[in-house]
C-alpha positions in Angstrom: 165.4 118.0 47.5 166.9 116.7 43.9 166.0 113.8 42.7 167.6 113.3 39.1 168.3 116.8 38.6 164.7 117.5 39.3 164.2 120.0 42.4 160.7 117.8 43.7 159.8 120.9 46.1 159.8 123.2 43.3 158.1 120.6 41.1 155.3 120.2 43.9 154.7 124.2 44.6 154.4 124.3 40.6 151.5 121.4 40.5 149.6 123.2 43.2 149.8 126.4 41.7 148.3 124.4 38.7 145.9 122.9 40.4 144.3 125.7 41.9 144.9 128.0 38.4 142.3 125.1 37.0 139.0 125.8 36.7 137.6 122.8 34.8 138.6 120.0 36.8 135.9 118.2 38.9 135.7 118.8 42.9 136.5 114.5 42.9 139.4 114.5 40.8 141.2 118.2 42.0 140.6 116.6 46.4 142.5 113.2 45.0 145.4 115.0 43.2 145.7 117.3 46.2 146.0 113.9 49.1 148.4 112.7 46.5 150.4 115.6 46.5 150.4 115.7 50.4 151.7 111.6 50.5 154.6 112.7 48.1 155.3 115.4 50.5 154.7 113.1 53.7 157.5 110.8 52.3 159.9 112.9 50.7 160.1 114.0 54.7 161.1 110.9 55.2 163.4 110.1 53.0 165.1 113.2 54.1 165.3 111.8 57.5 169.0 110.5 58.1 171.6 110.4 61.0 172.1 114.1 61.2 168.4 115.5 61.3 166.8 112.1 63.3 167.1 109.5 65.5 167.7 107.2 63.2 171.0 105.7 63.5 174.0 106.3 61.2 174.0 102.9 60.2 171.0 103.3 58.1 172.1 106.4 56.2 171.9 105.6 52.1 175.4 106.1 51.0 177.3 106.6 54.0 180.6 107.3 54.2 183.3 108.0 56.9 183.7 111.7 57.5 187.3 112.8 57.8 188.5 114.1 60.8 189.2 118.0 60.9 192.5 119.5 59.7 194.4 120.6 62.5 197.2 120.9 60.9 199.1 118.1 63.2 201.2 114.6 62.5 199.3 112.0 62.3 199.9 109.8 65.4 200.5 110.9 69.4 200.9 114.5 70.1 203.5 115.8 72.3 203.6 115.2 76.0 200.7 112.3 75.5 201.3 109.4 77.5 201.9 106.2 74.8 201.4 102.6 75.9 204.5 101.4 73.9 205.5 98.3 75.3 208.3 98.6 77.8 210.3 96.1 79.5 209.7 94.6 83.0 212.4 94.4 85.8 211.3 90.4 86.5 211.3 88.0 83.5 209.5 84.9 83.7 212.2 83.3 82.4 216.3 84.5 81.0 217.7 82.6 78.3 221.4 83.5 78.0 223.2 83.3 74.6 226.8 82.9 74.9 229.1 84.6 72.2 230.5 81.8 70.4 234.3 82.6 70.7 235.1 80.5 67.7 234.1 83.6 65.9 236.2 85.9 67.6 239.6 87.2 66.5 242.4 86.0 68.6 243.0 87.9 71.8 242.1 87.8 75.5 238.2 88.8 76.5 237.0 89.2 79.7 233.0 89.3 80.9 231.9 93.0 80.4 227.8 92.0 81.4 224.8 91.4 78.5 222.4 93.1 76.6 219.2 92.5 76.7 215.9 92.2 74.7 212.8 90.9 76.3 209.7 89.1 74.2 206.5 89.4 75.2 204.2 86.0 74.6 200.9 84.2 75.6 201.0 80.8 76.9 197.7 79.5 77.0 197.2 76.3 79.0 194.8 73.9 80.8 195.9 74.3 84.8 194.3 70.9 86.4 194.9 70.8 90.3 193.8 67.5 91.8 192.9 67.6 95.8 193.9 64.7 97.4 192.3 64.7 101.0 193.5 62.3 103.5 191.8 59.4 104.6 192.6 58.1 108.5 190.5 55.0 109.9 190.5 54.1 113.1 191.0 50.3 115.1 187.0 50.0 114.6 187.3 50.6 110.9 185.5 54.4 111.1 187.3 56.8 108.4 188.0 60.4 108.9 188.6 62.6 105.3 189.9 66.0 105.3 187.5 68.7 104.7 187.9 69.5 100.5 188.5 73.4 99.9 184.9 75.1 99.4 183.1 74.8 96.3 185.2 71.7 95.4 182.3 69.3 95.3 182.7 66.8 91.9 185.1 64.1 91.1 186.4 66.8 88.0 184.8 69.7 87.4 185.6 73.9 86.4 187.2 76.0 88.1 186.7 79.9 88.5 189.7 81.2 85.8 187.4 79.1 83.2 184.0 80.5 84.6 185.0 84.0 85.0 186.6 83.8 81.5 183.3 82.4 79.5 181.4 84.6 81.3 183.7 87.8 79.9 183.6 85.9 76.4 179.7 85.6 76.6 178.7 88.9 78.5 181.4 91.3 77.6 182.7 90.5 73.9 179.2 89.3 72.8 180.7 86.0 71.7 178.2 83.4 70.4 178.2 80.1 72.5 179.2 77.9 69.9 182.5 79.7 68.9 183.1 80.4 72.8 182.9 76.5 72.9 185.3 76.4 69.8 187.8 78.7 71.5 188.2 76.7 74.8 188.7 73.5 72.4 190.7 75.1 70.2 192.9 77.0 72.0 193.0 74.9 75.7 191.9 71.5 74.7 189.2 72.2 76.9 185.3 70.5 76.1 182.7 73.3 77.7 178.7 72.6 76.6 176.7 75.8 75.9 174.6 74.3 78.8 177.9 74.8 81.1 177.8 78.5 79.6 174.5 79.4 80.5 175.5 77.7 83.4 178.3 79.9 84.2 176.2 83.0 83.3 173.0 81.8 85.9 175.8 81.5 88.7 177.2 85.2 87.7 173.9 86.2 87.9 173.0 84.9 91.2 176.2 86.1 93.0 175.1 89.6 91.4 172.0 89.8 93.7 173.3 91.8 96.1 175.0 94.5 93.9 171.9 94.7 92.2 170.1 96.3 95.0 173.2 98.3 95.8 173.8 100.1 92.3 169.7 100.8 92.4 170.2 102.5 95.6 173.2 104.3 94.7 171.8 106.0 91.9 168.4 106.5 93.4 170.5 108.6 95.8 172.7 109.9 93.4 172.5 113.9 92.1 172.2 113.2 88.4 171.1 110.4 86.4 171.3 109.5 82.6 167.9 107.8 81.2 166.7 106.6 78.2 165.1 102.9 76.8 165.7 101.0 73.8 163.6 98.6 72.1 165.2 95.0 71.9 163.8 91.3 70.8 163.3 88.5 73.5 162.4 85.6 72.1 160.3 87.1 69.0 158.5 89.6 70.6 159.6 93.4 71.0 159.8 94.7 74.8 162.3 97.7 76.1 165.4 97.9 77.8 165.3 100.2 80.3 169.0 102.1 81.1 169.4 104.6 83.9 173.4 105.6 84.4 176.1 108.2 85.4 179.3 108.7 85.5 179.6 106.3 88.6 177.1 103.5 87.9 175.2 101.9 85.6 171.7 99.7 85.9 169.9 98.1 82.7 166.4 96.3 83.6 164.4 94.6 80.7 160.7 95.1 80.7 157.7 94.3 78.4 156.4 97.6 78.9 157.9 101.4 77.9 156.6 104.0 80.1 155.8 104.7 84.0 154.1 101.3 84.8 158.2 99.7 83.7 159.8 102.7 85.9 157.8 102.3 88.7 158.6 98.4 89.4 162.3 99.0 88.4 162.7 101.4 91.3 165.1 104.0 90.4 163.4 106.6 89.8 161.0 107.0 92.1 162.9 107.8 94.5 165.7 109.8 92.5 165.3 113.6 93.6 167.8 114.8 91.6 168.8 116.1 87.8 166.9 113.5 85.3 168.8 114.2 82.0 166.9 112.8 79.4 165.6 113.3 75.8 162.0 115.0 76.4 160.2 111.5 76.4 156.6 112.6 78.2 156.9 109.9 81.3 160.1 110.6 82.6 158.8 114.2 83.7 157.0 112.7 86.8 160.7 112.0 88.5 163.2 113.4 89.7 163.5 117.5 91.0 164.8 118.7 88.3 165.4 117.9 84.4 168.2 118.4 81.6 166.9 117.5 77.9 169.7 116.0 75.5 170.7 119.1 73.0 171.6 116.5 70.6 168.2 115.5 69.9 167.5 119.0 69.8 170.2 119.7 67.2 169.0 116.8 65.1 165.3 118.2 65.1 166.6 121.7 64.5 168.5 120.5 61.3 165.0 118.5 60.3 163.2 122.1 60.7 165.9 124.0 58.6 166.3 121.2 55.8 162.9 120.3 55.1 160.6 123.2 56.3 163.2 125.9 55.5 162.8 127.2 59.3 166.0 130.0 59.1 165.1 130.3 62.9 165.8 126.5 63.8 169.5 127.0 61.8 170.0 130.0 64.3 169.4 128.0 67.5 171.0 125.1 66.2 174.1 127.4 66.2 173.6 129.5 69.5 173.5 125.7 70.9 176.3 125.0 69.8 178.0 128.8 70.9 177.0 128.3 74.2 178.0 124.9 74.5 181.7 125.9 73.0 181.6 129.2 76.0 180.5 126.7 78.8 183.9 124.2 78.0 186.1 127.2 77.8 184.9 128.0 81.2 185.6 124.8 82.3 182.0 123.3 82.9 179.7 126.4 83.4 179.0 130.0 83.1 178.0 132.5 86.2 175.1 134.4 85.9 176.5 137.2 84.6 177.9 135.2 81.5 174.8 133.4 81.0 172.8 136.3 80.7 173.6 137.3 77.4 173.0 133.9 75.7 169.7 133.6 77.1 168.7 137.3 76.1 169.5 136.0 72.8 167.7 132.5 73.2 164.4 134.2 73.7 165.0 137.0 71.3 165.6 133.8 68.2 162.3 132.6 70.0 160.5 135.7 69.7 161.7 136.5 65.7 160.9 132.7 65.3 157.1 133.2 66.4 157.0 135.0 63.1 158.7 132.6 60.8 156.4 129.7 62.0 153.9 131.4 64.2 150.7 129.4 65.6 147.7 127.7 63.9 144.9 130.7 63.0 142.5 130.0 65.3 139.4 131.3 63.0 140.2 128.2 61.1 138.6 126.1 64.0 135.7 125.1 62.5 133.8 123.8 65.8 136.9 121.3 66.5 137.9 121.3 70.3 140.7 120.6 71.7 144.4 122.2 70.7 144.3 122.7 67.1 147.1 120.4 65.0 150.7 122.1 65.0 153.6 121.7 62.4 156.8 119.7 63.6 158.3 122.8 63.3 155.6 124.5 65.8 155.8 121.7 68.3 159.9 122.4 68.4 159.5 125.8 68.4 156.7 125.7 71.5 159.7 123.0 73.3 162.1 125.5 73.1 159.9 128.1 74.4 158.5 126.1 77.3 161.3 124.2 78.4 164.1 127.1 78.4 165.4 126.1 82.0 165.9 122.6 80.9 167.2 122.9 77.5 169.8 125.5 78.1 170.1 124.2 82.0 174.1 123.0 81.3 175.0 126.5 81.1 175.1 127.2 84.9 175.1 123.7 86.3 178.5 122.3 86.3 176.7 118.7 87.3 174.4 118.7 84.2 176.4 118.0 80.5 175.1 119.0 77.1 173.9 115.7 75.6 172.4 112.7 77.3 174.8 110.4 75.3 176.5 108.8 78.5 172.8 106.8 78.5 172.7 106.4 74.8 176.6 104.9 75.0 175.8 102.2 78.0 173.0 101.2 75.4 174.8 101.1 72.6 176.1 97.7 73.5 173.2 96.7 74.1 172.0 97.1 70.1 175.7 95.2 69.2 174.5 92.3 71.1 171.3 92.0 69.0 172.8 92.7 66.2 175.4 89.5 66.6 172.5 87.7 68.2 170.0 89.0 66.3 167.3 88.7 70.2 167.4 86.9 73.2 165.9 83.8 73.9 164.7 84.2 77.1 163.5 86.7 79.6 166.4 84.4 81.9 169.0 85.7 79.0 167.9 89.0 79.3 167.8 89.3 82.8 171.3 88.1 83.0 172.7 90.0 80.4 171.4 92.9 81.9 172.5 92.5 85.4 176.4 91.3 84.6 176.6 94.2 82.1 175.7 96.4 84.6 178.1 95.2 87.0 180.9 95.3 84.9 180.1 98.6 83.3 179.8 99.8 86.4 183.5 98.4 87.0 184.9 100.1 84.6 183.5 103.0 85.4 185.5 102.4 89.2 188.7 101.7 87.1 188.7 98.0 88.1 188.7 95.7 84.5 185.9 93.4 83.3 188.2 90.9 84.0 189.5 91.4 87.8 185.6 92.1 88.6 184.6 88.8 87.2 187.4 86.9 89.4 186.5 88.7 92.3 182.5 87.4 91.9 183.7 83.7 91.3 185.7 83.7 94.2 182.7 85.0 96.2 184.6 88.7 96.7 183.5 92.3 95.6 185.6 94.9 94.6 186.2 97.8 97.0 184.5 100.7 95.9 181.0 98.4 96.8 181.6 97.0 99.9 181.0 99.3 102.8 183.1 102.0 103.9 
């Protein structure tokens, strides 16, 4: 690393060199320089650490700016044969003004009626819609009245119907909007008064109605074939607890939970019972579920460019790119390899591993010193001993036309999830949480089934679920 023209690793190598050249300096002082040199080191490491060699997110890399995309050598804009979405015109108007040619501009002569033109404008008109029910009263010769039965759900003298609940909820628990500028929009824009407490309101209600689909969309990924998992840390209330995600490309399910590892998975329920492909990112707990397991290969890439940049591990460059080979073979095939393909590229995966064992081979053991236990490894070690041990789940895409490369589908249900605290900054309740989570996992879940955020929401106020949940 440079740091004002000055290569620090160089500079470091030279000052131990130095140090151990010295003769003269005292036991004390030669131990302090050396812990100091090893702190430099410790965070140079880290201030190495960006988007592209960590899990850190791009957002906090120093100076970043917006790679171009690659030069294909193609016009900007839609490509042949892509389907646009340039506004086209509809067979049914709302409404036809006709303009009349105003003859007075005409040169003299005889015209006859040879049909219109057309042109059609597209336009919002948002309005307040208030329908009064008027139920009728009958009383009898003894003075006893008899009302008609008011629709279900009307209950109040004024109050909101479902088009503004369903649409506050969207506002709230799909866009992220803040309470106080939802409240501006239905003043603004509808001349319509809603309370944050009508919001919350409208939220607790969505909730509620989700029960049911809650229990389904655990079931249907506990019985599904492969699921996406991973956790994120969020804010409730001050305090930092973990929302847990588990997903395909069917369904989705986010739980919040004060704790991280098996003791949150347990009580959630998923994964107990899943005996399928977990796909996840090599974190220790989710081992115990599921039959079988996929680690994300974009964590591994992101290590493997840690190992090559900072340690100068020439083996770690070489997986990085045989990753990326067979990932590149496995799409031209359309989603796997036979065994016959395969075999090469894991011949070669073990023969990197085996040249690697060289490059960064295990701590001496006559260096033990009467310490038990499994002597300290290098972050390089530890990567290399994870691609050693866990061949059939790192390169387990290859075959496995189920299983993808990355474990991203998780990471992008979460992602969300980090917007929201961002805007938000935590939530204030576990009740907030809990609702957040359950009507984004219904409505993620929607769009996943091709029905809108929008449609879904109508459908719960008016005490309906879309097709794809109710039973065949």
């Amino acid at each position: 690393m440079t740091i004002n023209n000055i290569d620090v690793e160089e500079t470091i190598d030279r000052v131990k060199t130095q140090l151990a050249e010295e003769k003269d300096l005292s036991p004390a002082l030669k131990s302090s320089l050396e812990i100091l040199l090893v702190l430099v080191s410790l965070l140079l490491n880290r201030l190495g650490l960006n988007s592209k060699n960590s899990n850190k997110s791009p957002s906090t890399d120093p100076n970043r700016q917006k790679e171009s995309g690659s030069k294909s050598g193609r016009k900007p804009g839609g490509q042949a044969g892509h389907n646009g979405a340039t506004l086209k015109p509809v067979s049914e108007p709302d409404q036809i003004k006709v303009i009349s040619v105003d003859r007075r501009t005409l040169p003299p002569g005889d015209y006859h009626d040879a049909g219109f033109e057309t042109r059609q404008v597209f336009d919002l008109d948002i309005s307040t819609v208030v329908t009064e029910f008027r139920a009728q009263v009958l009383q009898d010769q003894d003075g006893n009245r008899y009302v008609a039965p008011f629709p279900e759900g009307v209950t109040r003298p004024a109050q909101y119907g479902n088009g503004v609940k369903a649409h506050a909820v969207y506002m709230s628990q799909f866009q992220l909007v803040p309470y106080k500028r939802i409240e501006d929009h239905f003043l603004d824009q509808m001349q319509l008064p809603l309370s944050a407490g009508s919001i919350f309101n409208f939220n607790q209600e969505a909730y509620d109605l989700l029960e049911h689909f809650d229990q389904w969309v655990r079931q249907q990924l506990a019985s599904s074939g492969l699921i996406h998992a991973d956790e994120t840390g969020i804010n409730i209330g001050g305090r930092r607890v973990w929302l847990h995600n588990a997903s395909n490309a069917e369904f989705t399910f986010f739980s919040p939970h004060a704790k991280r590892g098996s003791e949150a998975l347990d009580e959630i329920g998923i994964l107990p019972r899943f005996m399928g492909t977990l796909c996840h990112d090599h974190w220790k707990p989710y081992f115990k579920y599921g039959a079988r397991h996929s680690l994300c290969n974009a964590h591994l890439l992101r290590e493997l460019e840690r190992a090559w940049e900072q340690d100068k591990q020439k083996w770690a460059q070489d997986m990085a790119a045989l990753l990326k080979e067979i990932n590149g073979a496995v799409l031209d095939a359309g989603g796997h390899l036979d065994g016959i393909a395969a075999t090469p590229y894991r011949r070669r995966y073990r023969t990197l591993l085996a040249e690697a064992e060289k490059e960064c081979p295990p701590p001496d053991e006559s260096q033990r010193k009467g310490r038990r236990g499994r002597l300290p490894r290098s972050k390089a070690r530890n990567l290399l001993e994870r691609f050693r041990d866990f061949e059939v789940d790192i390169l387990r895409f290859m075959e496995d036309p189920e299983v993808p490369f990355t474990n991203n589908l998780a990471e992008n249900d979460l992602r969300m999830t980090k917007v929201q605290q961002k805007i938000s900054g935590c939530f204030r309740s576990w009740d907030g949480a809990k609702m957040f989570c359950r009507i984004r996992s219904y409505l993620s879940t929607c769009r996943k089934q091709g029905v809108s955020a929008s449609e879904a929401l109508r459908l719960l106020f008016e005490g309906k679920l879309p097709q794809f949940i109710l039973p065949q």
